[in-house]
N, C-alpha and C positions, 0 to 999 in steps of 0.2 A: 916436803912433808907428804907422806903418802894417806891419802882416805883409808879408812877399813872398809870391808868387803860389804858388811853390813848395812854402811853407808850409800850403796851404789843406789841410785835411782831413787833417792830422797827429793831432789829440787824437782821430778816429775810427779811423784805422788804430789808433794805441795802446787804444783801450780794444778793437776787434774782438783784438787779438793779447791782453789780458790776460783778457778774458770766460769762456775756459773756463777758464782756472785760477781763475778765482774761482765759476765754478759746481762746480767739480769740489771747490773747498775748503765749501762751502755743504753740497753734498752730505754730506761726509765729517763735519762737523757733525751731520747731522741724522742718520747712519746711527751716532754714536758717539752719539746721547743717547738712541737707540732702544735699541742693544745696552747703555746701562748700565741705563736704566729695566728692561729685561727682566733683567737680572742679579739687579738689588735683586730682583723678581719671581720669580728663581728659587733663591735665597735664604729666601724670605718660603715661598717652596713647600714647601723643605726644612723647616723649622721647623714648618710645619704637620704633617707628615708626621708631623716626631718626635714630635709634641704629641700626634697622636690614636693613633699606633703603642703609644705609652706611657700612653695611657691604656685604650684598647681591647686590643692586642695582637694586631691584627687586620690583617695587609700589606694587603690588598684594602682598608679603611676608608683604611687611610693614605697607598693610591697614589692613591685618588676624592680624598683632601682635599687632596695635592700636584696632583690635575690639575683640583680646582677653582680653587686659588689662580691654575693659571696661563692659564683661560679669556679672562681679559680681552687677552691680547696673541694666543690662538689659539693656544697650544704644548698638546699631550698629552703626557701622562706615560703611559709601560708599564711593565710589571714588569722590563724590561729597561733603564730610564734610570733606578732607584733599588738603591740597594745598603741595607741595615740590617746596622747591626753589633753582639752585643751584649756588653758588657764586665763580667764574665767570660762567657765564651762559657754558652750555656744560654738558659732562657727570660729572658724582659723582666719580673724583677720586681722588687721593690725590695731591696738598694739596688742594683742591675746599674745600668751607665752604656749608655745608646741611643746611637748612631750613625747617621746617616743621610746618604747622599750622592746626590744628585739630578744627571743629569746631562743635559742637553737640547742639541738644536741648533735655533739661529733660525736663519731666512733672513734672509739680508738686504732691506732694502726696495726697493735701488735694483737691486741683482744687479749693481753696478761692483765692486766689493770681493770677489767670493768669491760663491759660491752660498749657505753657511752659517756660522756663528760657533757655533762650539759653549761652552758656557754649563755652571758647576759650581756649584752649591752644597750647604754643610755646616752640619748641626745635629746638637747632642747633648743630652741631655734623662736626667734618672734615670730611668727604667725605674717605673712605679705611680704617676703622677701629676705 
């Protein structure tokens, strides 16, 4: 069976009109496994935070271990992106329940979605170890 003439160069217009929706879904892929890997990342930060907070007692120890954890993606931690909370209020010592809440913004990689995704994570930890 032979195509008609008219037909010639159909399955290239069709993929030129689907190409960017499939680059644009490609994208949105890659910028969604970035923003979860950095979540688990800023979760993992959190916990470190509460880990040396409650064992040291020391904010400054526990905002360097929250802003070592998050080195490998390039995000800094300030004393203004962690909150500590401690339960009953007073100092962190045993049995008090720690609180920690880590709050960062990533940028995005491609900059189609938004300039930044801002990012939470939470840990709790007993207070002496």
């Amino acid at each position: 069976m032979r195509r008609r003439e008219n037909e010639r160069g159909a399955a290239a217009v069709e993929f030129a009109l689907l190409l960017p929706v499939l680059i644009l879904l490609l994208l949105g892929i890659i910028e969604f496994g970035a923003a979860y890997n950095a979540q688990i990342l800023v979760t993992n930060a959190a916990r470190e935070a509460a880990r040396t907070m409650a064992v040291t007692g020391v904010e400054a120890d526990a905002i360097a271990a929250a802003d070592a954890a998050l080195d490998p993606i390039g995000l800094d931690v300030t004393a203004d992106d962690i909150a500590f909370t401690v339960t009953p209020a007073g100092a962190c010592t045993s049995p008090s329940r720690l609180s920690v809440t880590l709050t960062v913004d990533k940028p995005f990689l491609t900059g189609l979605f938004g300039a930044t995704i801002a990012l939470s994570g939470k840990a709790t930890r007993q207070c002496g170890g």
